[in-house]
Legacy VTK file of the C-alpha trace (Angstrom):
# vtk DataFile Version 3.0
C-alpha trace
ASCII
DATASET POLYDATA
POINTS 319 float
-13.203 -6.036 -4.008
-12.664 -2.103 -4.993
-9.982 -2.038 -7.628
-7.634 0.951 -8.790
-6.142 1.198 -12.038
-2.659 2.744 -12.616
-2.520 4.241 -15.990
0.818 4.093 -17.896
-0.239 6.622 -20.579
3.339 5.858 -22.658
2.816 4.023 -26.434
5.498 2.741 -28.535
3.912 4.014 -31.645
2.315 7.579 -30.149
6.366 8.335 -29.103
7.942 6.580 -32.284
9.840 4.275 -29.643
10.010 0.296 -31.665
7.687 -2.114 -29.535
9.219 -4.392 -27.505
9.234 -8.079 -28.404
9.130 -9.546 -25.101
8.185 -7.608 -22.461
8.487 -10.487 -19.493
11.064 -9.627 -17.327
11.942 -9.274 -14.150
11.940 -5.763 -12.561
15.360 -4.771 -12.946
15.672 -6.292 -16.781
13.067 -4.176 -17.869
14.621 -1.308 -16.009
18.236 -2.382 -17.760
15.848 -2.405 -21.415
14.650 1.311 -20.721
18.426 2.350 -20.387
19.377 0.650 -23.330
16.022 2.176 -25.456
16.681 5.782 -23.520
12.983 6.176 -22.279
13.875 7.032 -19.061
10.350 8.669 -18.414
7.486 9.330 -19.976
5.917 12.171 -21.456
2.508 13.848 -22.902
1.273 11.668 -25.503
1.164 12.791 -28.988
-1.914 12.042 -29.981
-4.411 13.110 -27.639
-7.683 11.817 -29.263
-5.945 8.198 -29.580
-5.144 8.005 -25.822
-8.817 9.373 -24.966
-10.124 6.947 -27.199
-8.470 4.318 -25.565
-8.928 4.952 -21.577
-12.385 5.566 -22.417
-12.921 1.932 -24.357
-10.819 0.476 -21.202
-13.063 2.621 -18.366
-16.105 0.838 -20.576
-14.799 -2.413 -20.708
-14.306 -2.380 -16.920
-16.732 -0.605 -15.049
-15.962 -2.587 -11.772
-13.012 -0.842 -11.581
-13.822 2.102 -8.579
-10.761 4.533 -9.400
-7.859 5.074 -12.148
-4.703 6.742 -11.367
-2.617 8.300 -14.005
0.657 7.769 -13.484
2.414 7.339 -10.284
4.939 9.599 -8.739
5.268 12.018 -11.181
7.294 14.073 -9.675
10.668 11.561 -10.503
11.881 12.352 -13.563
12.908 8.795 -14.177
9.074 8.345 -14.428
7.570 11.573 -15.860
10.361 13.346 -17.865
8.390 16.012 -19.138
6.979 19.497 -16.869
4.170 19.731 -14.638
2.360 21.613 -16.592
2.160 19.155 -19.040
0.873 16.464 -16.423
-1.596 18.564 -15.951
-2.583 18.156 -19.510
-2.653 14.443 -19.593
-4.789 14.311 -16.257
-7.354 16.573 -17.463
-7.681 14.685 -20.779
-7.747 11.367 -18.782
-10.798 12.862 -16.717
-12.900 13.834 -19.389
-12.179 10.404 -20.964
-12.671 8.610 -17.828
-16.329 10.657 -16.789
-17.619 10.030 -20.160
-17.036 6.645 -19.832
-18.388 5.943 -16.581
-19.309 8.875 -14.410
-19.033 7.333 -10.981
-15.472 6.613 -11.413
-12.846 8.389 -9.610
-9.631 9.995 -10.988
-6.667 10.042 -8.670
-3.497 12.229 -9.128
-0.482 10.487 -9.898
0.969 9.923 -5.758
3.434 12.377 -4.079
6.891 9.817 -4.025
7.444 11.516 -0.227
7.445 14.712 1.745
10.593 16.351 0.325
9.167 16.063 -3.440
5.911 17.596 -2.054
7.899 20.628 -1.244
9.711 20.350 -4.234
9.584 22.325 -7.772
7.289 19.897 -9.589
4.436 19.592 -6.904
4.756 23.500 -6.588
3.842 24.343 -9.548
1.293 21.911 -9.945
-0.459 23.589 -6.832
0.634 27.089 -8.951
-1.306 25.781 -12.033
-4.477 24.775 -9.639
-5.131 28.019 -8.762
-5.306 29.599 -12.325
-8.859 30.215 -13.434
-10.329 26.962 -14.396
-7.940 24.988 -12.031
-11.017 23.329 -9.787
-12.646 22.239 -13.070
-11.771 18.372 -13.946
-8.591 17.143 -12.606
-8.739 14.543 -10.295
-11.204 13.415 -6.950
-8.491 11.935 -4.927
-5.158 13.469 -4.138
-2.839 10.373 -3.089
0.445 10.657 -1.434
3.156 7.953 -0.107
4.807 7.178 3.376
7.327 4.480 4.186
8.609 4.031 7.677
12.253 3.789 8.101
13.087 4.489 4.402
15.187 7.610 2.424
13.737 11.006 3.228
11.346 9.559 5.268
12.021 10.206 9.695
11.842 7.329 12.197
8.779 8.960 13.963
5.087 10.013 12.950
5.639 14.082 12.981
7.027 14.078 9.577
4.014 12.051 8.549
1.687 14.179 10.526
2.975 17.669 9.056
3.501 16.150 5.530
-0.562 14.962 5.400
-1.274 18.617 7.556
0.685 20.417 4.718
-1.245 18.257 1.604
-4.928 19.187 3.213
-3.829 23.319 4.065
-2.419 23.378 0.013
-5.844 21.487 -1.174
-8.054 23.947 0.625
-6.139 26.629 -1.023
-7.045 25.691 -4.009
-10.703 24.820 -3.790
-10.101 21.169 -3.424
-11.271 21.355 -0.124
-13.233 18.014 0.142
-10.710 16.044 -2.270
-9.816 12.983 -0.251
-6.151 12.124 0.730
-5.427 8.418 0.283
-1.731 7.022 0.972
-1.656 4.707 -2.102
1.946 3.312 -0.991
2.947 2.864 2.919
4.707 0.327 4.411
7.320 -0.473 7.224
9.632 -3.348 7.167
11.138 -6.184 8.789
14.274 -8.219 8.775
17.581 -6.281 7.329
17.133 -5.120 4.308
19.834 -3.943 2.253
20.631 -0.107 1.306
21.848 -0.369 -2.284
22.404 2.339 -4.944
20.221 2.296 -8.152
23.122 1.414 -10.152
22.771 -2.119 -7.385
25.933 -1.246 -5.206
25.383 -2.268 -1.805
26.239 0.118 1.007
25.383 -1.742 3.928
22.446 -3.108 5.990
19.264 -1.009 7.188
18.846 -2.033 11.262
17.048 -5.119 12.071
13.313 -4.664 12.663
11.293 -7.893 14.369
8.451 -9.699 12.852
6.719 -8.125 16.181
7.322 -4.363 15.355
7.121 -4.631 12.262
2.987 -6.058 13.009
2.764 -2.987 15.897
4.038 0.134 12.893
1.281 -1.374 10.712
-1.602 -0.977 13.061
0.491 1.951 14.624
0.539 4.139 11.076
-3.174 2.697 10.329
-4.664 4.182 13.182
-2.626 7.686 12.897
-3.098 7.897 9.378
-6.798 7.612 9.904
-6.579 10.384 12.429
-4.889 12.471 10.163
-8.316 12.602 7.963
-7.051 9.952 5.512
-9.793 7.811 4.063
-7.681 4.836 2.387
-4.361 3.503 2.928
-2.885 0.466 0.637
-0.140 -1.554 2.216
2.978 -2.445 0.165
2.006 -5.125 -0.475
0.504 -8.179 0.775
3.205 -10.827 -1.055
6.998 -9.421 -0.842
8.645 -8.849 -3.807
11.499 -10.738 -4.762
14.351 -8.421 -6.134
12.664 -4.975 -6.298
15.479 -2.580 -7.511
18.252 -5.008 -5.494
17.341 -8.479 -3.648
16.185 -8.491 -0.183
15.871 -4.757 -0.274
13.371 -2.683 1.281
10.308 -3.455 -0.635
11.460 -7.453 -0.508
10.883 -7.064 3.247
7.480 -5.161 4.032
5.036 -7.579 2.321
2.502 -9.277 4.824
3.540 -12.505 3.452
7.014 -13.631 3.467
8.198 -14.587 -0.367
9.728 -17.679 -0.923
12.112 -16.935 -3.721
13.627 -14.277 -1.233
14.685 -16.579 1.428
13.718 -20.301 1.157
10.876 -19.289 3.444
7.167 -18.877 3.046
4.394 -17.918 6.060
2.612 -15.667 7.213
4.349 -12.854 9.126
3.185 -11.414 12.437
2.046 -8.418 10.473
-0.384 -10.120 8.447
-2.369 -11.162 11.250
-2.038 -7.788 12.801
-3.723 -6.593 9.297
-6.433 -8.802 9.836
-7.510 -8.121 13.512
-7.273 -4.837 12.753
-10.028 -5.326 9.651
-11.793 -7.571 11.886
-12.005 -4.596 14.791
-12.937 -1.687 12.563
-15.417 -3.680 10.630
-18.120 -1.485 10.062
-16.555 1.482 12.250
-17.274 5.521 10.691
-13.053 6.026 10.744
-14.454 9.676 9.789
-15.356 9.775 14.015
-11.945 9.067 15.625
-10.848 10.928 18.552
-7.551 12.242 19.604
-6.889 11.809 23.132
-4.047 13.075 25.024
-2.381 11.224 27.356
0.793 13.503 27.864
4.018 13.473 25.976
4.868 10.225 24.018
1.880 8.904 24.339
-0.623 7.669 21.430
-4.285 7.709 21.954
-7.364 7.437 20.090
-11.129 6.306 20.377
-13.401 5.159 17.878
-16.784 3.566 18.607
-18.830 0.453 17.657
-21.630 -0.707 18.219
-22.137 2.399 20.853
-19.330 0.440 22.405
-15.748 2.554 22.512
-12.413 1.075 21.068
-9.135 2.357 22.274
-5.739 2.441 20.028
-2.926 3.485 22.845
1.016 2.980 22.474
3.933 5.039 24.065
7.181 5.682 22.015
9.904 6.103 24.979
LINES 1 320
319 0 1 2 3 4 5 6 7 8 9 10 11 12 13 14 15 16 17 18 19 20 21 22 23 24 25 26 27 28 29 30 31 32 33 34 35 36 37 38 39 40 41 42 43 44 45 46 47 48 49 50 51 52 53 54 55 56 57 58 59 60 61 62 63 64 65 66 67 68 69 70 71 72 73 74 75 76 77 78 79 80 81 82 83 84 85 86 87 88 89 90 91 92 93 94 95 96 97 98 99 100 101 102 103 104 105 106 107 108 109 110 111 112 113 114 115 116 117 118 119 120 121 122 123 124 125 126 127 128 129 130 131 132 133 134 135 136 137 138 139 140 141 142 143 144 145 146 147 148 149 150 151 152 153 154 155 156 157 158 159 160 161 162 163 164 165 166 167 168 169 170 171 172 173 174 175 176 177 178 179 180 181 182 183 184 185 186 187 188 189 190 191 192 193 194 195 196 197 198 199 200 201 202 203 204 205 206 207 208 209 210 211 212 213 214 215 216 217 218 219 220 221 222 223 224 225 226 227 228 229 230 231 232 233 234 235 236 237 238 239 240 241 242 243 244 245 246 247 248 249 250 251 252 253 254 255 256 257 258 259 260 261 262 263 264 265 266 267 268 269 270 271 272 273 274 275 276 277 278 279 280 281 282 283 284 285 286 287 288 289 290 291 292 293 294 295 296 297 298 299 300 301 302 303 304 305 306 307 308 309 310 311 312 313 314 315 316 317 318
Protein backbone atom coordinates (compact mmCIF):
# COMPACT_ATOMS: atom_id res chain seq x y z
CA UNK A 1 0.00 0.00 0.00
CA UNK A 2 1.66 3.52 -1.27
CA UNK A 3 0.54 6.15 1.18
CA UNK A 4 0.39 10.10 0.76
CA UNK A 5 0.55 12.42 3.49
CA UNK A 6 -1.38 15.75 3.50
CA UNK A 7 0.48 18.24 5.51
CA UNK A 8 -1.55 20.81 7.53
CA UNK A 9 1.46 23.07 8.27
CA UNK A 10 -0.97 25.40 10.80
CA UNK A 11 0.13 25.28 14.88
CA UNK A 12 -1.78 26.74 17.62
CA UNK A 13 1.28 27.97 19.34
CA UNK A 14 3.54 29.01 15.98
CA UNK A 15 0.17 31.47 15.13
CA UNK A 16 -0.63 32.37 18.90
CA UNK A 17 -4.20 30.77 18.17
CA UNK A 18 -5.28 28.81 22.04
CA UNK A 19 -5.27 24.91 21.33
CA UNK A 20 -8.30 23.35 21.05
CA UNK A 21 -9.56 21.08 23.81
CA UNK A 22 -11.41 18.66 21.86
CA UNK A 23 -10.83 18.46 18.50
CA UNK A 24 -13.48 15.40 17.64
CA UNK A 25 -16.05 16.64 15.65
CA UNK A 26 -17.85 16.14 12.91
CA UNK A 27 -16.94 18.02 9.67
CA UNK A 28 -19.14 20.85 9.82
CA UNK A 29 -18.55 21.46 13.87
CA UNK A 30 -15.09 21.91 13.34
CA UNK A 31 -15.83 24.12 10.40
CA UNK A 32 -18.55 26.12 12.83
CA UNK A 33 -15.19 26.18 15.62
CA UNK A 34 -12.88 27.88 12.89
CA UNK A 35 -15.62 30.66 12.45
CA UNK A 36 -15.98 31.15 15.93
CA UNK A 37 -11.76 31.16 16.50
CA UNK A 38 -11.49 33.35 13.00
CA UNK A 39 -8.80 31.02 11.35
CA UNK A 40 -10.41 30.87 8.31
CA UNK A 41 -7.09 29.77 6.49
CA UNK A 42 -3.87 29.21 7.12
CA UNK A 43 -0.78 30.93 6.63
CA UNK A 44 3.28 30.75 6.55
CA UNK A 45 4.35 29.51 9.77
CA UNK A 46 6.29 31.63 12.04
CA UNK A 47 8.85 29.72 12.94
CA UNK A 48 10.42 28.12 10.15
CA UNK A 49 13.15 25.96 11.85
CA UNK A 50 10.29 24.49 14.27
CA UNK A 51 8.09 23.32 11.34
CA UNK A 52 11.33 21.85 9.49
CA UNK A 53 12.21 20.25 12.53
CA UNK A 54 9.08 18.67 12.78
CA UNK A 55 8.17 17.28 9.07
CA UNK A 56 11.57 16.07 9.06
CA UNK A 57 11.18 13.92 12.60
CA UNK A 58 7.61 12.84 11.00
CA UNK A 59 9.26 11.96 7.23
CA UNK A 60 11.82 9.81 9.71
CA UNK A 61 9.39 8.29 11.73
CA UNK A 62 7.53 7.10 8.62
CA UNK A 63 9.54 6.23 5.83
CA UNK A 64 6.77 3.96 4.27
CA UNK A 65 5.06 6.83 3.48
CA UNK A 66 5.83 7.28 -0.71
CA UNK A 67 4.72 11.11 -1.02
CA UNK A 68 3.67 14.25 1.28
CA UNK A 69 1.53 16.95 0.06
CA UNK A 70 1.55 20.31 1.63
CA UNK A 71 -1.54 21.60 1.84
CA UNK A 72 -4.41 21.04 -0.39
CA UNK A 73 -6.08 23.50 -2.64
CA UNK A 74 -4.34 26.39 -1.89
CA UNK A 75 -5.68 28.43 -4.05
CA UNK A 76 -9.18 28.89 -1.62
CA UNK A 77 -8.63 31.37 0.62
CA UNK A 78 -10.77 29.65 3.18
CA UNK A 79 -7.75 27.22 3.22
CA UNK A 80 -4.57 29.24 2.49
CA UNK A 81 -5.28 32.91 3.49
CA UNK A 82 -2.03 34.19 2.88
CA UNK A 83 -0.25 34.98 -1.06
CA UNK A 84 1.26 32.65 -3.35
CA UNK A 85 4.31 33.73 -2.94
CA UNK A 86 4.36 32.82 0.41
CA UNK A 87 3.21 29.12 -0.44
CA UNK A 88 5.94 29.02 -2.24
CA UNK A 89 7.95 29.57 0.83
CA UNK A 90 6.43 26.90 2.92
CA UNK A 91 6.80 24.26 -0.01
CA UNK A 92 10.34 24.88 -0.52
CA UNK A 93 11.08 24.66 3.23
CA UNK A 94 8.91 21.45 3.37
CA UNK A 95 11.23 19.95 0.51
CA UNK A 96 14.40 20.50 1.98
CA UNK A 97 12.94 19.08 5.23
CA UNK A 98 11.33 16.27 3.55
CA UNK A 99 14.79 15.22 1.18
CA UNK A 100 16.88 15.37 4.18
CA UNK A 101 14.80 13.15 5.82
CA UNK A 102 14.33 10.58 3.36
CA UNK A 103 15.50 11.29 -0.15
CA UNK A 104 13.27 8.99 -2.13
CA UNK A 105 10.23 10.69 -0.99
CA UNK A 106 8.17 12.76 -3.17
CA UNK A 107 6.80 16.30 -2.56
CA UNK A 108 3.51 17.12 -4.19
CA UNK A 109 2.06 20.69 -4.66
CA UNK A 110 -0.84 21.48 -2.74
CA UNK A 111 -3.88 20.27 -5.72
CA UNK A 112 -5.47 22.78 -8.19
CA UNK A 113 -9.41 22.91 -6.46
CA UNK A 114 -10.60 22.94 -10.49
CA UNK A 115 -9.98 24.45 -13.87
CA UNK A 116 -11.27 28.00 -13.24
CA UNK A 117 -8.77 28.46 -10.11
CA UNK A 118 -6.00 27.14 -12.45
CA UNK A 119 -6.61 30.13 -14.56
CA UNK A 120 -7.04 32.16 -11.73
CA UNK A 121 -4.69 34.90 -9.88
CA UNK A 122 -3.18 32.56 -7.30
CA UNK A 123 -2.04 29.64 -9.67
CA UNK A 124 -0.73 32.50 -12.03
CA UNK A 125 1.54 33.75 -10.13
CA UNK A 126 2.70 30.70 -8.75
CA UNK A 127 3.64 29.67 -12.44
CA UNK A 128 5.10 33.64 -12.47
CA UNK A 129 7.31 32.81 -9.40
CA UNK A 130 8.51 29.32 -11.18
CA UNK A 131 10.11 30.92 -13.75
CA UNK A 132 12.33 33.36 -11.67
CA UNK A 133 15.92 32.20 -11.47
CA UNK A 134 16.07 29.41 -9.06
CA UNK A 135 12.35 28.43 -9.69
CA UNK A 136 13.25 24.58 -10.98
CA UNK A 137 15.38 24.17 -7.83
CA UNK A 138 13.33 22.24 -4.90
CA UNK A 139 9.69 22.66 -5.00
CA UNK A 140 7.78 19.80 -5.52
CA UNK A 141 7.98 16.25 -7.95
CA UNK A 142 4.35 15.95 -8.53
CA UNK A 143 2.00 18.65 -9.66
CA UNK A 144 -1.64 17.35 -8.60
CA UNK A 145 -4.82 18.78 -9.77
CA UNK A 146 -8.72 17.88 -9.11
CA UNK A 147 -11.76 16.89 -11.40
CA UNK A 148 -15.29 16.09 -10.33
CA UNK A 149 -17.89 15.12 -12.85
CA UNK A 150 -21.12 16.87 -12.67
CA UNK A 151 -20.04 19.31 -9.89
CA UNK A 152 -19.62 23.54 -9.72
CA UNK A 153 -17.28 24.82 -12.40
CA UNK A 154 -16.77 21.60 -13.57
CA UNK A 155 -18.76 20.71 -17.53
CA UNK A 156 -20.84 17.55 -18.05
CA UNK A 157 -18.34 16.26 -20.74
CA UNK A 158 -14.49 15.30 -20.87
CA UNK A 159 -13.18 18.52 -23.06
CA UNK A 160 -12.98 20.66 -20.08
CA UNK A 161 -11.02 17.88 -18.44
CA UNK A 162 -8.97 17.29 -21.50
CA UNK A 163 -7.93 21.11 -22.04
CA UNK A 164 -7.64 21.72 -18.23
CA UNK A 165 -4.81 18.58 -17.91
CA UNK A 166 -3.48 19.94 -21.77
CA UNK A 167 -3.18 23.48 -20.18
CA UNK A 168 -1.34 22.06 -16.62
CA UNK A 169 1.43 19.97 -18.87
CA UNK A 170 2.00 23.23 -21.71
CA UNK A 171 2.46 25.68 -18.22
CA UNK A 172 4.88 22.83 -16.57
CA UNK A 173 7.04 22.61 -19.65
CA UNK A 174 7.30 26.28 -19.54
CA UNK A 175 8.79 26.27 -16.64
CA UNK A 176 11.30 23.46 -16.74
CA UNK A 177 9.08 21.05 -14.99
CA UNK A 178 8.82 19.20 -17.96
CA UNK A 179 8.86 15.57 -16.57
CA UNK A 180 6.90 16.57 -13.22
CA UNK A 181 4.05 14.09 -13.13
CA UNK A 182 0.32 15.19 -13.08
CA UNK A 183 -1.70 13.13 -10.61
CA UNK A 184 -5.58 13.98 -10.02
CA UNK A 185 -5.45 13.58 -6.20
CA UNK A 186 -9.41 14.21 -5.97
CA UNK A 187 -11.94 12.91 -8.87
CA UNK A 188 -15.06 11.52 -8.53
CA UNK A 189 -18.62 11.33 -10.15
CA UNK A 190 -21.73 10.62 -8.29
CA UNK A 191 -24.82 8.81 -7.93
CA UNK A 192 -28.24 9.16 -6.47
CA UNK A 193 -29.52 13.02 -5.97
CA UNK A 194 -27.47 14.79 -4.14
CA UNK A 195 -28.34 18.00 -2.78
CA UNK A 196 -26.95 21.58 -4.00
CA UNK A 197 -26.65 23.51 -0.74
CA UNK A 198 -24.89 26.82 0.05
CA UNK A 199 -21.88 26.81 2.51
CA UNK A 200 -23.84 28.63 4.96
CA UNK A 201 -26.17 24.81 4.55
CA UNK A 202 -29.21 26.39 2.61
CA UNK A 203 -30.53 23.99 0.28
CA UNK A 204 -31.29 25.08 -3.27
CA UNK A 205 -32.54 22.10 -4.77
CA UNK A 206 -31.56 18.62 -6.06
CA UNK A 207 -28.53 17.82 -8.54
CA UNK A 208 -30.23 15.23 -11.41
CA UNK A 209 -30.43 11.67 -10.60
CA UNK A 210 -27.43 9.62 -11.74
CA UNK A 211 -27.86 5.47 -11.62
CA UNK A 212 -25.75 3.14 -9.68
CA UNK A 213 -24.96 1.96 -13.49
CA UNK A 214 -23.49 5.33 -14.79
CA UNK A 215 -22.24 6.24 -12.09
CA UNK A 216 -19.80 2.55 -12.38
CA UNK A 217 -19.41 3.48 -16.48
CA UNK A 218 -17.91 7.64 -15.55
CA UNK A 219 -15.48 5.83 -13.21
CA UNK A 220 -13.88 3.53 -15.69
CA UNK A 221 -14.92 6.22 -18.36
CA UNK A 222 -12.62 9.21 -16.60
CA UNK A 223 -9.94 6.35 -15.60
CA UNK A 224 -9.20 5.42 -18.94
CA UNK A 225 -9.22 9.22 -20.39
CA UNK A 226 -7.37 10.49 -17.64
CA UNK A 227 -4.70 7.95 -18.32
CA UNK A 228 -4.66 9.07 -21.90
CA UNK A 229 -4.24 12.43 -20.98
CA UNK A 230 -0.54 11.43 -19.59
CA UNK A 231 -1.76 11.22 -15.97
CA UNK A 232 0.10 8.69 -13.89
CA UNK A 233 -2.25 8.43 -10.65
CA UNK A 234 -5.74 9.17 -10.01
CA UNK A 235 -7.36 8.75 -6.29
CA UNK A 236 -11.08 8.25 -6.21
CA UNK A 237 -13.20 10.22 -3.68
CA UNK A 238 -13.33 7.99 -1.79
CA UNK A 239 -13.92 4.44 -1.33
CA UNK A 240 -16.55 4.82 1.93
CA UNK A 241 -19.10 7.92 1.40
CA UNK A 242 -19.03 10.45 3.73
CA UNK A 243 -21.79 11.12 5.86
CA UNK A 244 -22.56 14.96 6.04
CA UNK A 245 -19.63 16.52 4.12
CA UNK A 246 -20.40 20.34 4.12
CA UNK A 247 -24.50 19.39 4.07
CA UNK A 248 -25.99 15.65 4.33
CA UNK A 249 -26.41 13.61 1.33
CA UNK A 250 -24.49 16.14 -0.66
CA UNK A 251 -22.17 15.57 -3.36
CA UNK A 252 -19.27 14.02 -1.67
CA UNK A 253 -22.00 11.77 0.53
CA UNK A 254 -22.83 10.23 -2.87
CA UNK A 255 -19.54 9.33 -4.93
CA UNK A 256 -17.94 6.87 -2.45
CA UNK A 257 -17.60 3.20 -3.88
CA UNK A 258 -19.31 2.03 -0.86
CA UNK A 259 -22.63 3.21 0.11
CA UNK A 260 -22.50 4.72 3.95
CA UNK A 261 -24.87 3.61 6.26
CA UNK A 262 -25.39 6.62 8.44
CA UNK A 263 -26.44 8.41 5.09
CA UNK A 264 -29.34 6.31 4.24
CA UNK A 265 -30.06 3.20 6.40
CA UNK A 266 -28.21 1.38 3.64
CA UNK A 267 -24.87 -0.29 3.34
CA UNK A 268 -23.38 -2.39 0.01
CA UNK A 269 -21.40 -2.26 -2.37
CA UNK A 270 -22.34 0.00 -5.30
CA UNK A 271 -22.06 -0.95 -8.97
CA UNK A 272 -19.07 1.32 -9.09
CA UNK A 273 -17.04 -0.49 -6.74
CA UNK A 274 -16.98 -3.49 -8.72
CA UNK A 275 -16.39 -1.49 -11.81
CA UNK A 276 -13.13 -0.22 -9.73
CA UNK A 277 -12.10 -3.57 -9.27
CA UNK A 278 -12.37 -5.16 -12.81
CA UNK A 279 -10.84 -2.37 -13.94
CA UNK A 280 -7.60 -3.07 -11.40
CA UNK A 281 -8.02 -6.58 -12.22
CA UNK A 282 -7.69 -5.72 -16.28
CA UNK A 283 -4.80 -3.29 -16.12
CA UNK A 284 -2.90 -5.38 -13.69
CA UNK A 285 0.47 -5.13 -14.71
CA UNK A 286 -0.36 -2.97 -17.98
CA UNK A 287 2.58 0.13 -18.96
CA UNK A 288 -0.64 2.89 -18.82
CA UNK A 289 2.45 5.08 -20.17
CA UNK A 290 1.58 2.96 -23.84
CA UNK A 291 -2.13 3.78 -24.42
CA UNK A 292 -3.35 4.58 -27.75
CA UNK A 293 -5.87 7.00 -28.99
CA UNK A 294 -7.97 5.67 -31.61
CA UNK A 295 -10.47 7.47 -33.57
CA UNK A 296 -13.53 6.17 -34.31
CA UNK A 297 -15.32 9.43 -35.64
CA UNK A 298 -17.21 12.01 -33.70
CA UNK A 299 -18.55 10.94 -30.21
CA UNK A 300 -16.82 8.15 -30.08
CA UNK A 301 -14.19 6.98 -27.26
CA UNK A 302 -11.41 4.70 -28.11
CA UNK A 303 -8.30 3.47 -26.75
CA UNK A 304 -5.85 0.39 -26.78
CA UNK A 305 -3.52 -0.75 -24.32
CA UNK A 306 -1.76 -4.13 -24.42
CA UNK A 307 -1.08 -7.16 -22.15
CA UNK A 308 0.47 -9.82 -22.29
CA UNK A 309 1.20 -8.92 -26.23
CA UNK A 310 -2.53 -9.33 -26.15
CA UNK A 311 -4.56 -5.80 -27.00
CA UNK A 312 -7.35 -4.37 -24.63
CA UNK A 313 -9.92 -2.05 -25.98
CA UNK A 314 -11.76 0.85 -23.80
CA UNK A 315 -14.69 2.10 -26.40
CA UNK A 316 -17.97 4.15 -25.39
CA UNK A 317 -20.06 6.67 -27.52
CA UNK A 318 -21.61 9.81 -25.82
CA UNK A 319 -24.80 10.50 -28.22
Amino acid sequence: LDMIVVVNSFNSWDQGVEPRKNKIGSSRDREERGKKEGSRGRKLVRNIDAYQAFLKKAVEKYPFVKAWQIENEPNSPRIWADSPENYLTLLKMSYQAIKKANPDAMVVIGGVSDPTAFNGPFWSKIFQELMNPGGKDGYFDVFDAHWFLHESNYTENFKQLTDYIQDIRKKLNEVGYQDTPIWIGEMASYSGSPFIATREGTIKRNKPYISEKQHAGELVKLYIHTISLGVSKMFWVRLIEWNGYNKMYGYFDNTGLINNLLNDGESHKKLAYYSYKKLVEILKGVDIRTIEVLNLGKHAYAYKLIKNGHPIYFIWADL
